[in-house]
FIMARRO-49936 format. One record per residue: residue number from 0; residue in three letters; z, x, y of N, C-alpha, C in turn. Coordinates in steps of 0.05 Angstrom, whole numbers, plus 5000, padded with zeros to 4 digits. Atoms other than C-alpha are relative to their C-alpha. Layout:
BEGIN
node nr = NUM&rest = ala&nc3 = Z&nc1 = X&nc2 = Y&cac3 = Z&cac1 = X&cac2 = Y&cc3 = Z&cc1 = X&cc2 = Y $
...
This chain:
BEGIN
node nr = 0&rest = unk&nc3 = 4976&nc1 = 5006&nc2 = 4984&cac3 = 1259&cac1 = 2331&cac2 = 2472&cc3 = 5013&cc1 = 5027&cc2 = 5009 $
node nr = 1&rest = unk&nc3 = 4988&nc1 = 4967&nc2 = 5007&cac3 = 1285&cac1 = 2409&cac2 = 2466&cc3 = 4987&cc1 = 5004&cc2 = 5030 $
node nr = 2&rest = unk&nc3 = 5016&nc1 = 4986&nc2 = 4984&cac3 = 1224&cac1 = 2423&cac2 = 2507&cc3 = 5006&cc1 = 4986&cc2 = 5033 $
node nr = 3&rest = unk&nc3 = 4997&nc1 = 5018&nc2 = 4976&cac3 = 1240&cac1 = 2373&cac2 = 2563&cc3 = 5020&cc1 = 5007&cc2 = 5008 $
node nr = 4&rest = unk&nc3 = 4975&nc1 = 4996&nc2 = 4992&cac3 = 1315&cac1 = 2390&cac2 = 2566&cc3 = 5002&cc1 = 5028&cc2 = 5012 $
node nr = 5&rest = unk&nc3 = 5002&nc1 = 4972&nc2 = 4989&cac3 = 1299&cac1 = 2472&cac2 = 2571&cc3 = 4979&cc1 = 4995&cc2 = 5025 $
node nr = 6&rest = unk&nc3 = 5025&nc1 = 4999&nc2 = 4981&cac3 = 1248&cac1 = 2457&cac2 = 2626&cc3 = 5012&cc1 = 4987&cc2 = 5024 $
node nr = 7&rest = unk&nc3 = 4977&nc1 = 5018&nc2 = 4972&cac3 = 1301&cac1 = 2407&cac2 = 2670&cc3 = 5020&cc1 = 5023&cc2 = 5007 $
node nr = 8&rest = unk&nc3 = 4971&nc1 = 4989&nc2 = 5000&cac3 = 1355&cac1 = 2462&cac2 = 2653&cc3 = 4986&cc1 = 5030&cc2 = 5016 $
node nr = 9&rest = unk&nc3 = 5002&nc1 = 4982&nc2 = 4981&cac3 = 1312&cac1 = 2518&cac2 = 2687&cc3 = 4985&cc1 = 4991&cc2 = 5030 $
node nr = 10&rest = unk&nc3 = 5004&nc1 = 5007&nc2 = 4973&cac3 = 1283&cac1 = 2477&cac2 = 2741&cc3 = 5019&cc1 = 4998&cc2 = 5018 $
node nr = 11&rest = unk&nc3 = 4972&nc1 = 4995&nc2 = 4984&cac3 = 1356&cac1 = 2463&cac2 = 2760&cc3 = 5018&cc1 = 5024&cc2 = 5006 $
node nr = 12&rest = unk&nc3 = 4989&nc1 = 4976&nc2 = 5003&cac3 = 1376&cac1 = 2537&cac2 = 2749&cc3 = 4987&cc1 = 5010&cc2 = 5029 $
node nr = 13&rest = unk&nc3 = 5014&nc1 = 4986&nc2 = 4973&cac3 = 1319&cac1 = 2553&cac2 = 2808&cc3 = 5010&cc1 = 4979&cc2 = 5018 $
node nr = 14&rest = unk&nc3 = 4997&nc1 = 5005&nc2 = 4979&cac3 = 1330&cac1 = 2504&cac2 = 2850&cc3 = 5026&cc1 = 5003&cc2 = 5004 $
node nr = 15&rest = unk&nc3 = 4962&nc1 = 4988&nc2 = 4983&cac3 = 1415&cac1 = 2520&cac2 = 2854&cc3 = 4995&cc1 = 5027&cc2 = 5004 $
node nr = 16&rest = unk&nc3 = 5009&nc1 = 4973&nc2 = 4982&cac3 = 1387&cac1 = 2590&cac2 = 2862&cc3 = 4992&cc1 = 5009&cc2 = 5027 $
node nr = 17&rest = unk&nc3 = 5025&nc1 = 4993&nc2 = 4975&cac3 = 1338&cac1 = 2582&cac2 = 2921&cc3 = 5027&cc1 = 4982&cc2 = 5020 $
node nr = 18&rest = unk&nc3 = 4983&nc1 = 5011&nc2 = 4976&cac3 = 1401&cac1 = 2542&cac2 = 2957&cc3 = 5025&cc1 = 5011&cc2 = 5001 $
node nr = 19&rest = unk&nc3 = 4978&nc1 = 4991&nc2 = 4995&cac3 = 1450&cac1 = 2590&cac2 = 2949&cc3 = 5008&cc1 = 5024&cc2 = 5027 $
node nr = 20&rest = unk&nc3 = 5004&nc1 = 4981&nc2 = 4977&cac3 = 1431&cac1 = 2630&cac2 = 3013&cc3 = 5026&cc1 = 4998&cc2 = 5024 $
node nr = 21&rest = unk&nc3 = 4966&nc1 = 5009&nc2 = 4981&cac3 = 1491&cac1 = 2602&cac2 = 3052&cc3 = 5016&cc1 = 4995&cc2 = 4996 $
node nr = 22&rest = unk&nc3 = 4973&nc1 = 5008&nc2 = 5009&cac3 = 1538&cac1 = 2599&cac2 = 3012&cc3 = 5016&cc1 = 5023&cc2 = 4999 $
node nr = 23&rest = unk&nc3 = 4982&nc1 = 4966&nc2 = 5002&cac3 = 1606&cac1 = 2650&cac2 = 3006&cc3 = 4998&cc1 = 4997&cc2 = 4973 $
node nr = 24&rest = unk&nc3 = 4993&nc1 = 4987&nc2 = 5019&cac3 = 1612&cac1 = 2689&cac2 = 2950&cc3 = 5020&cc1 = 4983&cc2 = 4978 $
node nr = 25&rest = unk&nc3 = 4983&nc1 = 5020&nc2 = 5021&cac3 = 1670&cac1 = 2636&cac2 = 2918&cc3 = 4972&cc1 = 4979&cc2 = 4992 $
node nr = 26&rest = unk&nc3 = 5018&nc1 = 5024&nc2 = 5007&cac3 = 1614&cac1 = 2575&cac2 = 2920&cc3 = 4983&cc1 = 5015&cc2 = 4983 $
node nr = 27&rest = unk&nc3 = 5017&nc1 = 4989&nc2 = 5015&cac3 = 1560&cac1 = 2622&cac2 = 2891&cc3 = 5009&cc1 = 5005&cc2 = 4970 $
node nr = 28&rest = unk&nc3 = 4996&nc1 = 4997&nc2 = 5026&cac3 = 1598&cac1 = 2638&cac2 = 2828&cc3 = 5014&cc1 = 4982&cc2 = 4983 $
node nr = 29&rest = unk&nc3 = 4990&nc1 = 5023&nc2 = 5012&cac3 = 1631&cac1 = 2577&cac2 = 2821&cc3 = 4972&cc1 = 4974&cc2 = 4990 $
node nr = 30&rest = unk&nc3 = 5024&nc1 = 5009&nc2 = 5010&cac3 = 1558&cac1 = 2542&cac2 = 2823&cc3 = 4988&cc1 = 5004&cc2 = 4983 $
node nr = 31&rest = unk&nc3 = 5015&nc1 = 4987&nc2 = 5027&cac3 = 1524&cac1 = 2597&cac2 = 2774&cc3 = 5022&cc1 = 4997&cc2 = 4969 $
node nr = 32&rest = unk&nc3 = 4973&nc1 = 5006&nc2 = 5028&cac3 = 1597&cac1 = 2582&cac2 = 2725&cc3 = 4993&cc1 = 4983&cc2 = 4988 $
node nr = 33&rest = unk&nc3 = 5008&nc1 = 5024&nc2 = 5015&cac3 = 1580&cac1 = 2512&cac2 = 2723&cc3 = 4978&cc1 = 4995&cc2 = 4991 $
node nr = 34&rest = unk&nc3 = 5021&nc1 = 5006&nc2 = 5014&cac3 = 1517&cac1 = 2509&cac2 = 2710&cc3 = 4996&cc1 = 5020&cc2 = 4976 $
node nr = 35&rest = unk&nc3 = 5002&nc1 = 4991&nc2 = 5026&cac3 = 1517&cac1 = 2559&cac2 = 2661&cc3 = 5018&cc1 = 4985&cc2 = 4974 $
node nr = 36&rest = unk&nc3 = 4977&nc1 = 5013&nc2 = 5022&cac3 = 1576&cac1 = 2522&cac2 = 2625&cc3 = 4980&cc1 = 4975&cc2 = 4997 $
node nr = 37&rest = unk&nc3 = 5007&nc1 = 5030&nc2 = 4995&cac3 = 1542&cac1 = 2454&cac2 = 2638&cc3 = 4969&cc1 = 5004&cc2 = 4972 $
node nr = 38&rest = unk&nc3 = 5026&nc1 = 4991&nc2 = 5014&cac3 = 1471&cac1 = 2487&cac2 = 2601&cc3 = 5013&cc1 = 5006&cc2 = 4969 $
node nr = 39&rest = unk&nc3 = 4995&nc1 = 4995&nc2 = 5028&cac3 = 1508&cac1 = 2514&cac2 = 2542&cc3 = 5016&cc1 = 4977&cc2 = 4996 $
node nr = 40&rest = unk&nc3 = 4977&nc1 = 5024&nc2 = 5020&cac3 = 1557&cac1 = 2455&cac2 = 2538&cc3 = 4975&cc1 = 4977&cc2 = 4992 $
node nr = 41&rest = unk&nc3 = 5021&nc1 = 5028&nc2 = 5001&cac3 = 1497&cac1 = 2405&cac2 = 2539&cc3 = 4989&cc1 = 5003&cc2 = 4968 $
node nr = 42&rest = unk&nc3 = 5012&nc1 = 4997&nc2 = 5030&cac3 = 1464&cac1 = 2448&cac2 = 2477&cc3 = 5020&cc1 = 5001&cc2 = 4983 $
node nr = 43&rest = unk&nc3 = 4988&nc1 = 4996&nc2 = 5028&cac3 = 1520&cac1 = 2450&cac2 = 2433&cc3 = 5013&cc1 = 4971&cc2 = 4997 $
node nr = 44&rest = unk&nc3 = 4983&nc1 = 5017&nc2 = 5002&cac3 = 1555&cac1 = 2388&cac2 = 2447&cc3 = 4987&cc1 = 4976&cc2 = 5008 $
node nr = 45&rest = unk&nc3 = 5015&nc1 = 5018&nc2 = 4985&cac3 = 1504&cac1 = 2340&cac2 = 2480&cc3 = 5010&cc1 = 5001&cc2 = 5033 $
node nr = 46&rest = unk&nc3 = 4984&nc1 = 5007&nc2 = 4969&cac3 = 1525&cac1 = 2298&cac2 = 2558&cc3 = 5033&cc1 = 5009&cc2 = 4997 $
node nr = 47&rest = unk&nc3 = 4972&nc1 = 4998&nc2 = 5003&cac3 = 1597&cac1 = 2302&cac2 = 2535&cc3 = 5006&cc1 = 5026&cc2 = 5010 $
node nr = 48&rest = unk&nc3 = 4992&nc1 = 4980&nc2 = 4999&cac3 = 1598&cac1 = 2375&cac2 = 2532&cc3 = 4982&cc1 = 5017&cc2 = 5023 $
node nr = 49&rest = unk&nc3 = 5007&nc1 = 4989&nc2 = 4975&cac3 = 1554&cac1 = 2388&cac2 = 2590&cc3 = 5024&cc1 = 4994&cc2 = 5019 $
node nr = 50&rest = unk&nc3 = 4979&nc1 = 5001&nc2 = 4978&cac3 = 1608&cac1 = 2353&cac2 = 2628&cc3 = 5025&cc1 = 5017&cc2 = 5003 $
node nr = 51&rest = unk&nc3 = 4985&nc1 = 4972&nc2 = 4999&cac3 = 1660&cac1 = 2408&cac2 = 2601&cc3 = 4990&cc1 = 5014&cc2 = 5001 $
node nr = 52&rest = unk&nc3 = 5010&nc1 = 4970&nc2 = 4997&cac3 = 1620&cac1 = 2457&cac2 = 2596&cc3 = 5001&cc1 = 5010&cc2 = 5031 $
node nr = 53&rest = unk&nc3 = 5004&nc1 = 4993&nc2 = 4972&cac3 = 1606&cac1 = 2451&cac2 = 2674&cc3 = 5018&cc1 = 5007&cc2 = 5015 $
node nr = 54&rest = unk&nc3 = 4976&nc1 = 4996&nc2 = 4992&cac3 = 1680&cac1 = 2443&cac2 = 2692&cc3 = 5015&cc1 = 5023&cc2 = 4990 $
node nr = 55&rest = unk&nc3 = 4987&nc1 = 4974&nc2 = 5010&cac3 = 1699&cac1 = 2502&cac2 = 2644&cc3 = 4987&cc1 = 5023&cc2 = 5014 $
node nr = 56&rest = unk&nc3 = 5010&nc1 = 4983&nc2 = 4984&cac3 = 1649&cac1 = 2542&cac2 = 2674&cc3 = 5005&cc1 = 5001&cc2 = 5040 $
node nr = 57&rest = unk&nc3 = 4985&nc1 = 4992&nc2 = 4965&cac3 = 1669&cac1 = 2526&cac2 = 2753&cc3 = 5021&cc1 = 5009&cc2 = 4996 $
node nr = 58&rest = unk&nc3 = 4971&nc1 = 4985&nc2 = 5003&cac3 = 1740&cac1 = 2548&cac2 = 2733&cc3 = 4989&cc1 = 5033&cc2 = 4995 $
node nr = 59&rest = unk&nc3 = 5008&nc1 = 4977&nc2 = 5018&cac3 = 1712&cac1 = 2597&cac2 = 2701&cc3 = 4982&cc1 = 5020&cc2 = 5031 $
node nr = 60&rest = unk&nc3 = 5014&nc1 = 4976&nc2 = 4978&cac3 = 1675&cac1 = 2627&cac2 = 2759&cc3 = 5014&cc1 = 5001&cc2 = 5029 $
node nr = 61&rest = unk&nc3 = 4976&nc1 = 4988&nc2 = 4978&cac3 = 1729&cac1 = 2619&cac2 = 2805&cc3 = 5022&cc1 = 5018&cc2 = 4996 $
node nr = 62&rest = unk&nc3 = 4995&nc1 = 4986&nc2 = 5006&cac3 = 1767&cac1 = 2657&cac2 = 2772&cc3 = 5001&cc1 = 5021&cc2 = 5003 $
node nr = 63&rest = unk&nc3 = 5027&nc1 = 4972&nc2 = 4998&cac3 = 1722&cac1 = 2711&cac2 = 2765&cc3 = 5003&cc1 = 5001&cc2 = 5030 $
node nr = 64&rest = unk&nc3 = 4998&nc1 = 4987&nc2 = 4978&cac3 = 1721&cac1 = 2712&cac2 = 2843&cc3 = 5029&cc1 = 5004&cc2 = 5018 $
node nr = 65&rest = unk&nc3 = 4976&nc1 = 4984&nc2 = 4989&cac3 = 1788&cac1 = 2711&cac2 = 2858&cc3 = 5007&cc1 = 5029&cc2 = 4981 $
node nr = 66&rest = unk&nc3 = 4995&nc1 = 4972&nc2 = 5009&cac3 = 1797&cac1 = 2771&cac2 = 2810&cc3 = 4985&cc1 = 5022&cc2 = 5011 $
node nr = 67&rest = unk&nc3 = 5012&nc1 = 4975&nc2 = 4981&cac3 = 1745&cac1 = 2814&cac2 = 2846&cc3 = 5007&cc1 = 4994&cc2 = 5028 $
node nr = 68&rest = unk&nc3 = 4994&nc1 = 4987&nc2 = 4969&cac3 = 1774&cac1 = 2797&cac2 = 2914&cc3 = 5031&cc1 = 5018&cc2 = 4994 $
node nr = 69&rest = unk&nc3 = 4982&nc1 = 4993&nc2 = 4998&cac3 = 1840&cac1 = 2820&cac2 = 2888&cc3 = 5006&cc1 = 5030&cc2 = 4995 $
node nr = 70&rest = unk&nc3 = 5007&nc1 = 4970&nc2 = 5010&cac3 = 1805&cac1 = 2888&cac2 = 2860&cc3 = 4986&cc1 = 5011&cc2 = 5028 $
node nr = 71&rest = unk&nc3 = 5010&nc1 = 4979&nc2 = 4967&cac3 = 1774&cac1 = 2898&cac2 = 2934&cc3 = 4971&cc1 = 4995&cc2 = 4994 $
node nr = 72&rest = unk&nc3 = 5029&nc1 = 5002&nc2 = 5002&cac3 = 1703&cac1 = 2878&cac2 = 2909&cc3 = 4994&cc1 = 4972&cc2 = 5009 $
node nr = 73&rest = unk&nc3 = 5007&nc1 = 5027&nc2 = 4993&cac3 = 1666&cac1 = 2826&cac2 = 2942&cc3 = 4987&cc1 = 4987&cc2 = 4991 $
């Protein structure tokens, strides 16, 4: 089951990769937040904590991009 869940969790890691070509800079890090939150919330906490994990991580990477537009980095 381990092996099945790490194998969904990087097929979905490439495929939100390979479609991030059009997106601005906010969507891109708000996409890579949640899914990183959503991946570690899933392993520590099961569905429950994928579903925070994902939402802590979109905050979480919006964040992160309004603080580098406010530093002048894009």
């Amino acid at each position: 089951m381990i092996r099945g869940l790490a194998l969904m969790s990087i097929l979905l890691l490439l495929a939100a990769a390979s479609g991030c070509s059009g997106m601005s800079n906010t969507k891109q890090r708000m996409l890579s937040g949640g899914a990183m939150g959503a991946g570690t919330g899933l392993l520590i906490g099961g569905p429950v904590g994928a579903i925070v994990g994902g939402g802590v991580g979109a905050a979480g990477g919006y964040v992160y991009d309004q603080h580098q537009k406010s530093a002048g980095r894009q």
